[in-house]
Every structure is written in structure tokens, then in C-alpha cells.
C-alpha positions as CSV (number, residue, x, y, z in Angstrom):
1,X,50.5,-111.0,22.7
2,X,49.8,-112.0,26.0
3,X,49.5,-108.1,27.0
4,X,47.4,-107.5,24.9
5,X,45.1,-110.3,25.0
6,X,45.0,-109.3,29.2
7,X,44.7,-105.6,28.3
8,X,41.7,-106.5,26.2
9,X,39.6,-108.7,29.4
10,X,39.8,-105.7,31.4
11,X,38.4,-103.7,28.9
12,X,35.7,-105.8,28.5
13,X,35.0,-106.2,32.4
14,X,34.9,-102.6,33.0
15,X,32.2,-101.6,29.6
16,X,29.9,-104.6,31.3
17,X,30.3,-103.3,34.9
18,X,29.2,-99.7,33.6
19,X,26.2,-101.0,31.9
20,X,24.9,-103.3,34.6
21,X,25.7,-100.0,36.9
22,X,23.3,-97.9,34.6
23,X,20.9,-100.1,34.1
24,X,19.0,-99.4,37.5
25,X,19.1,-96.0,37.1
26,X,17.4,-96.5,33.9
27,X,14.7,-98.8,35.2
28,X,14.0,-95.9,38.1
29,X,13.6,-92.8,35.9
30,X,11.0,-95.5,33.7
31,X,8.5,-95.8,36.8
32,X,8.0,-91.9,37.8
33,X,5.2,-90.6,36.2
34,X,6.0,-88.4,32.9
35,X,6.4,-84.9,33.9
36,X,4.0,-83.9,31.0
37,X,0.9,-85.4,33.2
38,X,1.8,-84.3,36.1
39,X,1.6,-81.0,34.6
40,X,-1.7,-81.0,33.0
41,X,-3.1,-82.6,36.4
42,X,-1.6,-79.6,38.4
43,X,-3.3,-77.0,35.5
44,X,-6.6,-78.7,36.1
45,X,-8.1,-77.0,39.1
46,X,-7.9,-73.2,39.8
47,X,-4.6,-71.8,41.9
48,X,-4.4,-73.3,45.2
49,X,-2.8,-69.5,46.7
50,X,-3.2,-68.1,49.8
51,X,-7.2,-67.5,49.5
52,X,-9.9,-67.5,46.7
53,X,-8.8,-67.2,43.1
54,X,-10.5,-63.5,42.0
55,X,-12.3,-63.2,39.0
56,X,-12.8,-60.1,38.1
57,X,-16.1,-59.5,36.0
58,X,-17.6,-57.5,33.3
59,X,-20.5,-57.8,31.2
60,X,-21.8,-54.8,28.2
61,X,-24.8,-55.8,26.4
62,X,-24.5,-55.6,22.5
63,X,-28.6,-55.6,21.9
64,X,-31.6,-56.1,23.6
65,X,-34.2,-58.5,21.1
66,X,-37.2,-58.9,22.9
67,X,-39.0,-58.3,26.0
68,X,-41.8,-60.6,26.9
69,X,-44.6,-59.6,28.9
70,X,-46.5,-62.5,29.2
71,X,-43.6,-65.2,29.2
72,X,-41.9,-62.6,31.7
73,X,-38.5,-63.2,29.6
74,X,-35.5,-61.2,27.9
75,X,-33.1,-62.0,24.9
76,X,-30.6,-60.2,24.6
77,X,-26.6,-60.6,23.6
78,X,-23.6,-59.3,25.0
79,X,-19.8,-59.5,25.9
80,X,-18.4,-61.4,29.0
81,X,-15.2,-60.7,30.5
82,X,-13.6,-62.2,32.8
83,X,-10.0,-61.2,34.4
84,X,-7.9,-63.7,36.9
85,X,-4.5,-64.1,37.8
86,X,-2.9,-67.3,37.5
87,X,0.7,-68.1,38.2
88,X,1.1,-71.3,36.9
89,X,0.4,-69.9,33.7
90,X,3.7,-67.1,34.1
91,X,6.1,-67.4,31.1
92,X,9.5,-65.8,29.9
93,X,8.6,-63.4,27.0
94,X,12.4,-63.6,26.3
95,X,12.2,-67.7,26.0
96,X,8.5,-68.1,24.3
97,X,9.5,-64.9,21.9
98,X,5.7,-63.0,22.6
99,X,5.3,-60.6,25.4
100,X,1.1,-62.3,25.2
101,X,-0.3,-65.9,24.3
102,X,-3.4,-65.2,22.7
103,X,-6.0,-68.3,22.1
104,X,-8.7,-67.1,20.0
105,X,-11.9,-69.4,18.9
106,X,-13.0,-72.8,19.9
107,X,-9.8,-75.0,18.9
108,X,-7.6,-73.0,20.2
109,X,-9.5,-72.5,23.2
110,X,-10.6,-76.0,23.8
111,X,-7.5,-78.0,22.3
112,X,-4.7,-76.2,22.8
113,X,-5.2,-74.1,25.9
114,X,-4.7,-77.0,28.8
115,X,-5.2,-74.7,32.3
116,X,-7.9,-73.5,34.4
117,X,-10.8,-71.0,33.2
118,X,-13.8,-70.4,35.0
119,X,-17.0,-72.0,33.8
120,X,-19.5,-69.3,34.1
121,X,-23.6,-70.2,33.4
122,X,-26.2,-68.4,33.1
123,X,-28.5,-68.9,36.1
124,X,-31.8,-67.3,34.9
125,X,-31.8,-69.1,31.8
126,X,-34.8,-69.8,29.8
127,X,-34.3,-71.9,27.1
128,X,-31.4,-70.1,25.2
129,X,-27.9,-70.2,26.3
130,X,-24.7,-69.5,23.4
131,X,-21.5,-68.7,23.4
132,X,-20.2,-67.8,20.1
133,X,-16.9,-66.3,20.1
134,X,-14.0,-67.2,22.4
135,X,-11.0,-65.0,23.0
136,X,-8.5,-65.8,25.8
137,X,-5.2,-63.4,26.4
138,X,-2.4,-64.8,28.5
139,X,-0.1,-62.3,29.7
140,X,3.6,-63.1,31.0
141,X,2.9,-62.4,35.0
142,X,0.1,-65.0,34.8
143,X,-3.0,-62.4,34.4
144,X,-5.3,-64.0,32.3
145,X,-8.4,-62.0,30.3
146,X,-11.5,-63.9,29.0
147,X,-13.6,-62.5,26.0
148,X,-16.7,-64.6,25.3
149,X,-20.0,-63.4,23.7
150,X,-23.4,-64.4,24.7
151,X,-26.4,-64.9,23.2
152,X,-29.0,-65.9,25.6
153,X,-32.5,-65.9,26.5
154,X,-33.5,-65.1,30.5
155,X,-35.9,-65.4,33.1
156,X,-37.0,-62.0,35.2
157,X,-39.4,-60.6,37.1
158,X,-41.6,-58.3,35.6
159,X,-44.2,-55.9,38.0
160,X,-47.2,-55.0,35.5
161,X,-49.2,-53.2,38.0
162,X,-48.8,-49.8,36.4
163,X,-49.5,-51.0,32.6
164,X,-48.6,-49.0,30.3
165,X,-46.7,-46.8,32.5
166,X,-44.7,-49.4,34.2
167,X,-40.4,-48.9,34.7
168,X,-39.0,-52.4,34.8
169,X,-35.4,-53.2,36.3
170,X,-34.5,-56.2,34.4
171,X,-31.6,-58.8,36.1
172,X,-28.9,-61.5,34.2
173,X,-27.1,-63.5,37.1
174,X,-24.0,-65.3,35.8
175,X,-22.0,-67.5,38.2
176,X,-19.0,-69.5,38.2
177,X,-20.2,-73.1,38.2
178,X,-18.9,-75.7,40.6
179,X,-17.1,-73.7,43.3
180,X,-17.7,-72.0,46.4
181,X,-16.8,-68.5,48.3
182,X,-13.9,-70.7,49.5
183,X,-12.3,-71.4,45.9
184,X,-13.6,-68.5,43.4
185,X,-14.8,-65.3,43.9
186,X,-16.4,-62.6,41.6
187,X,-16.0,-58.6,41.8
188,X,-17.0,-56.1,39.3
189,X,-14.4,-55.0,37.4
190,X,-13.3,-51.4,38.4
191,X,-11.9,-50.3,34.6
192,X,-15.0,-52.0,32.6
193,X,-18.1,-51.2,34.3
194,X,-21.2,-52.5,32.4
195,X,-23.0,-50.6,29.7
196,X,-24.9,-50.7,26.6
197,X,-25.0,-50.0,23.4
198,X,-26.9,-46.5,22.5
199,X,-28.2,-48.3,19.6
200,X,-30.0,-51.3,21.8
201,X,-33.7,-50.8,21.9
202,X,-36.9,-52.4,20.8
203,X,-40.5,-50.9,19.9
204,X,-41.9,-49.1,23.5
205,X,-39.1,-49.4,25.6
206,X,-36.5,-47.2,26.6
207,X,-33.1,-49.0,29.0
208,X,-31.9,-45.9,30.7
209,X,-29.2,-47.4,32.9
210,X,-27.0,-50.8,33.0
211,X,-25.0,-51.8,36.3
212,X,-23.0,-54.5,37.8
213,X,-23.5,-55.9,41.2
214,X,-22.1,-59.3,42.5
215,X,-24.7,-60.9,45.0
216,X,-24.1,-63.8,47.3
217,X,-26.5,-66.8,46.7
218,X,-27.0,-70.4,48.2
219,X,-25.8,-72.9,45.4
220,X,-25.6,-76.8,47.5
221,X,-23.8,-78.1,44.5
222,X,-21.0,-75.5,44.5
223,X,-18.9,-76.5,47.4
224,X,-18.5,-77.3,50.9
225,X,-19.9,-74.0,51.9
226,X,-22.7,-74.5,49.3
227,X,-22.5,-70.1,48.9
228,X,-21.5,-68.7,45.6
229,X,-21.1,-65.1,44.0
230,X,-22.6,-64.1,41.0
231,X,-22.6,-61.2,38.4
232,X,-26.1,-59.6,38.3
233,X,-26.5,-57.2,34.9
234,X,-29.3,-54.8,35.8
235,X,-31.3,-53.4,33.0
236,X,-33.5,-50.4,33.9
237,X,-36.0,-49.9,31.0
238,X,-38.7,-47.7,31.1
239,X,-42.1,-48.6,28.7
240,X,-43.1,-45.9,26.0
241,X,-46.7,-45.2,26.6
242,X,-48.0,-42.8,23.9
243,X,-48.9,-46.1,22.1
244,X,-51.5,-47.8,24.0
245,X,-53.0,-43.8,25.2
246,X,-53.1,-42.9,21.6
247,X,-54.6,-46.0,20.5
248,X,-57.0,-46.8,24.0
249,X,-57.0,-44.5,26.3
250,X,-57.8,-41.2,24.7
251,X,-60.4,-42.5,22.3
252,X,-62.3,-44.7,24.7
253,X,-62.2,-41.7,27.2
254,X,-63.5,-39.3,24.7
255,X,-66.5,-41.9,24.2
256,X,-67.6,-42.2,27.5
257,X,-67.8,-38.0,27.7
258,X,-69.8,-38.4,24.5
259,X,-72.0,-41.3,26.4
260,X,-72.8,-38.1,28.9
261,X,-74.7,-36.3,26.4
262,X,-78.1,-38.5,27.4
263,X,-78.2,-36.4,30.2
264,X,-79.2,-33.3,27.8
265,X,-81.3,-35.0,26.1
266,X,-85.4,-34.5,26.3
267,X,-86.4,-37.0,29.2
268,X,-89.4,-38.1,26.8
269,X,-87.3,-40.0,24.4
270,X,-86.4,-42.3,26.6
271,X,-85.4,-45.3,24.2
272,X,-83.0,-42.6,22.1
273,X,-81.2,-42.1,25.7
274,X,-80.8,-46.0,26.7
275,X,-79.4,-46.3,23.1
276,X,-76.5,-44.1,23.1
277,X,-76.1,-45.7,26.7
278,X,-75.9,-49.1,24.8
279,X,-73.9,-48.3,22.1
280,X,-71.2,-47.0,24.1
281,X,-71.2,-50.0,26.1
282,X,-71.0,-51.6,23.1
283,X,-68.0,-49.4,22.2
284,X,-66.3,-50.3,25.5
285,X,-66.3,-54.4,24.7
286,X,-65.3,-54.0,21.5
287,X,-62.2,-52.2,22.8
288,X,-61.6,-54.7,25.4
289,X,-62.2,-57.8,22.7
290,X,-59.1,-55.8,20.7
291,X,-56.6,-54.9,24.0
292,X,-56.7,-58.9,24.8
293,X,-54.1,-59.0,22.1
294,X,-52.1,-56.0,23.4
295,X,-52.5,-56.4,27.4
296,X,-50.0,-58.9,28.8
297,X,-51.9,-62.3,30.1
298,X,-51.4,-61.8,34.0
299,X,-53.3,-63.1,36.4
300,X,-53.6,-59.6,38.8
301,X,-54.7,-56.4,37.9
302,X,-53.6,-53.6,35.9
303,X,-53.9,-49.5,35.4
304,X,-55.2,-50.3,32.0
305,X,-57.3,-53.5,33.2
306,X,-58.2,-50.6,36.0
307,X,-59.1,-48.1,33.1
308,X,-61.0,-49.9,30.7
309,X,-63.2,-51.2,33.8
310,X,-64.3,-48.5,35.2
311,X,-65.4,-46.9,31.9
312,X,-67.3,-49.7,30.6
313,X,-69.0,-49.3,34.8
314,X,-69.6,-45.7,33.9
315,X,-71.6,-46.2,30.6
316,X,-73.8,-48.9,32.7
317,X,-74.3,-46.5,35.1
318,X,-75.8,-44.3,32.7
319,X,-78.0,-46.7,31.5
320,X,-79.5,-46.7,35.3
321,X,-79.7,-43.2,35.4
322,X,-81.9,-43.0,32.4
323,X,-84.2,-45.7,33.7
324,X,-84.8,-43.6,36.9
325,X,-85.1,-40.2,34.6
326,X,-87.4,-42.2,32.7
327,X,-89.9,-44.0,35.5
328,X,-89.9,-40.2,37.1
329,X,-90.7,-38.8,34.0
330,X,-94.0,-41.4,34.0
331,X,-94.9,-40.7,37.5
332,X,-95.0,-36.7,36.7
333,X,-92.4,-35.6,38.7
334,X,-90.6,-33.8,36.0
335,X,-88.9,-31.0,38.3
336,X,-87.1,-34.1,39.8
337,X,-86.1,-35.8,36.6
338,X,-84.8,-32.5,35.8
339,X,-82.5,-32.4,38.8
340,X,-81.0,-36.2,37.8
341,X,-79.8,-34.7,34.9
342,X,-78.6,-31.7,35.9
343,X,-76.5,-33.1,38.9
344,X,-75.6,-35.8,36.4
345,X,-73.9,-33.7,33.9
346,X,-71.1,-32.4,36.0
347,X,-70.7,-35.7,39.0
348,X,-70.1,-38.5,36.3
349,X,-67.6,-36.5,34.6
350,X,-65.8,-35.6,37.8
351,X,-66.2,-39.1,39.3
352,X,-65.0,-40.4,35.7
353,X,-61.8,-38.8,36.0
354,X,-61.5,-38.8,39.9
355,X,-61.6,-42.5,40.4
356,X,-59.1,-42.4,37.4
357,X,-56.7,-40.0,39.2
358,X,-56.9,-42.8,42.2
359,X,-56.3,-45.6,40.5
360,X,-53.0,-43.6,39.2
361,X,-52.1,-42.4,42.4
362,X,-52.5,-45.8,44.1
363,X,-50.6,-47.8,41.7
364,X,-47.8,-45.4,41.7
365,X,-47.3,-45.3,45.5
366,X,-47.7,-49.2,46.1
């Protein structure tokens, strides 16, 4: 009894040695920080490797909306794409089961996924900035593809000068906000250069070309270096004249050779001559009163603002022209009245369609 009762105490003092042994241990692994946070902290900024994280960029436009002259804006909508790598975010295939982790619209993308994706804004934006769908692919070695599309509104710079014949290149400058040359940088990407749809196009234009540039570009709130790449989508587009010539240009032209006919008519009727002057004049503001609606409201000057000028000069010249006819006509020098006309019949339609010619030529070559 006695052997047991002894047998028994040393049981019991080794089970209470153990525990109070343990118990440290426990109370260490309590006050480290769960391994889950440290995690997500690690995941929050981009890959610290041995240089700038690359993000390889794309951009093809879906449609083009509007174009607008005035406002000096463009809507359009696209696809972005981005492409980094990321090997924080490498994975077994064998142990997750998928060779890809796809995250696909805004819960996934903004719940579930917990690492690092660039944040890329539109920097010409003008009021309109959305991103609808969301795709992002995960692959096992870390590479990382981002499928967003955009529906946005932006600012450019339009050059009217040669209105209606102008050729505009239109720009949409993405860039990755909040980091520097030193943390992120874009390239195009090689195997997805930018393009557009064949079926994008609005009323008078034509978009002949779409390319991908990346351009470097002073941002102070991006880093320490305050320089940051961005994506620039140019859009050439070309305008469609025949419009504004079929509805302007050739019918306004076509009156002013009419308004030339006072200079075969009889010098006597002098009042018949300064009225077809006047209602060609006439003509002329009328057309001007109707192109306000169709001209873009700029401040400088235009081929068309250049066009409809000078005819509606040309019909007050001839208006002068019949005075003088008319005051040599009551003075009796008829034989020089005569030689007004005459002269006049061929040098306004030549200067008509000279100073015309200039105008063309100079706002093509400037």
C-alpha cells in the first residue's frame, strides 16, 4: 500500500512539473503577432525585388462616342491591361489543385484578392471616369494579368486651324497612381499593341491609326523622385469634309460668281447692279448666322472662318465697284466705266479663288 501510495506522489509531481514547463512556451507563441497579418502587411505594397516592379501595359479602344470641338473633349471606352510579375503571389498548382486563380468582378476583386495591383487613373479626365468589369488572372510563377474596362471621358488638345480639313491626333494618358520611376514602371506590351475596333466611328470622322507610347512626366505626389510613367493611347482621326463643302462652301462660292454678273450689266441701271451686290451680301450673313451652329466656338481663326470672310469682303467690294462704274457713268466717261467692268470680270474671279488657294496653302504649311 505504501508503494503505491509513493508510486502515485511521483506521478503527480512529474504531470505538474510538465505543465508549469509548458506553460511559458505557451505564453511566448501568445505574444508574436499572428502570422495571418503579417502576411497581408507584406502583400500590401508592390514587390520590393531588385529594381522597379514592371507593368507591362495595353490599352484597345472598344468605341469612340463623341468628339467635342468646342469643349475640346473625347468619350470613348476601352480595355486596360495590365501585366506584372509578383512572387509573393507564386503557388503550387499541385497543392491549390488549379494551374490559374482567376478573380473575376468587384467581390472577388476587392474582397477576396488581398495583394498588390497597380492603381492606374486616368490623367486627362474630364468629368467621367468608370470601371466596369474587373478580371484579374493569377498564374502559378507569380505573373499576374489585369483586365479592366473603361468608360471615360478626356481632356485633349484639339488644333482647328484648318476647319473642316483638320487631322487631329487625339491622346489618353493613364498612370499608375502613387509611385515613382523608383517603385513602378510602365512599358507597352510587346504581344498586345493598341488598336481599335473597325466598327468605332462617329458622324465626320475617320481614326486611321491607334498607338502606345509610355512618356515620362513630373507627378510631386508620386514619390521621392516625384517622376512617373504613363500610357499615352494616341488616336489619329482625320475629319470628313464633304459635309460642311456640300452644305457651305460650294453653294456660297457659286453665289459670289453669280454676284459677278453686275459687271455685265448696262452701267445705266445702276440701282439693279448695287442690288444684286446687296442681296448677295445678304446671302453671305445669312450663311454665317446658320455655320455659328456648325463652326466650333474658338477664339482664333479658321479656314472656314477664313472662307466665309473673304467672300462676304468680295461681294462688298462689288458694291464699290459699282459706285465708281456708276459716278463715271454720270461724269461721261463711259469708255472708262467700260474698262472697270471689263477688267473686273476676270480679276475678282481670280483674286476670289487666289486669296482662297493662300489661305489653304498657309494653313496647311503652319
Amino acid at each position: 500500500m505504501n508503494t503505491f501510495v509513493s508510486v502515485t506522489g511521483i506521478l503527480v509531481v512529474v504531470v505538474c512539473s510538465t505543465r508549469v514547463t509548458a506553460s511559458p512556451s505557451v505564453t511566448q507563441l501568445s505574444s508574436e503577432p499572428p502570422q495571418t497579418a503579417m502576411n497581408e502587411h507584406f502583400l500590401l505594397g508592390p514587390p520590393q525585388d531588385d529594381g522597379p516592379v514592371v507593368v507591362r501595359a495595353s490599352f484597345q479602344i472598344h468605341d469612340i462616342n463623341n468628339i467635342n470641338d468646342e469643349e475640346e473633349t473625347l468619350e470613348f471606352s476601352g480595355v486596360l491591361t495590365l501585366k506584372w510579375h509578383d512572387k509573393r503571389q507564386a503557388f503550387d498548382p499541385a497543392a491549390v489543385g488549379v494551374d490559374e486563380k482567376i478573380y473575376q468582378g468587384n467581390y472577388q476583386f476587392n474582397e477576396i484578392y488581398s495583394g498588390w495591383f497597380p492603381e492606374v487613373v486616368l490623367v486627362n479626365e474630364s468629368g467621367l471616369y468608370e470601371k466596369n468589369g474587373v478580371v484579374l488572372r493569377v498564374e502559378s510563377d507569380g505573373t499576374q494579368t489585369l483586365i479592366q474596362t473603361v468608360n471615360a471621358v478626356a481632356k485633349v488638345e484639339l488644333g482647328m486651324w484648318r476647319f473642316p480639313f483638320d487631322r487631329q491626333r487625339l491622346e489618353i494618358v493613364f498612370e499608375v497612381l502613387g509611385f515613382d520611376l523608383d517603385e513602378v514602371v510602365m512599358q507597352v506590351d510587346p504581344q498586345a499593341e493598341g488598336s481599335s475596333n473597325d466598327e468605332a466611328r462617329i458622324p465626320q470622322w475617320t481614326f486611321t491609326e491607334v498607338g502606345l507610347s509610355i512618356r515620362e512626366r513630373p507627378a510631386p505626389y508620386a514619390g521621392r523622385r516625384g517622376v512617373t510613367t504613363s500610357l499615352v493611347v494616341s488616336v489619329d482621326a482625320k475629319r470628313r469634309p464633304f459635309f460642311i463643302v456640300r452644305l457651305v462652301m460650294i453653294p456660297l462660292a457659286v453665289i459670289v460668281l453669280l454676284s459677278f454678273s453686275v459687271f455685265w450689266m448696262d452701267r445705266s441701271s445702276l440701282g439693279d447692279r448695287i442690288s444684286v451686290s446687296f442681296i448677295g451680301i445678304l446671302t453671305c450673313v445669312a450663311y454665317q448666322i446658320v455655320m455659328a451652329e456648325f463652326l466650333p466656338h474658338i477664339s482664333y481663326f479658321t479656314l472656314m472662318n477664313g472662307f466665309l470672310n473673304l467672300s462676304f469682303l468680295t461681294m462688298c467690294a462689288t458694291v464699290v465697284v459699282n459706285l465708281v462704274v456708276g459716278a463715271l457713268d454720270q461724269k461721261g466717261k463711259h469708255e472708262v466705266g467700260n474698262r472697270v467692268d471689263h477688267r473686273c470680270r476676270w480679276i475678282f474671279p481670280l483674286t476670289y479663288f487666289g486669296l482662297n488657294l493662300v489661305m489653304a496653302g498657309a494653313a496647311f504649311t503652319f
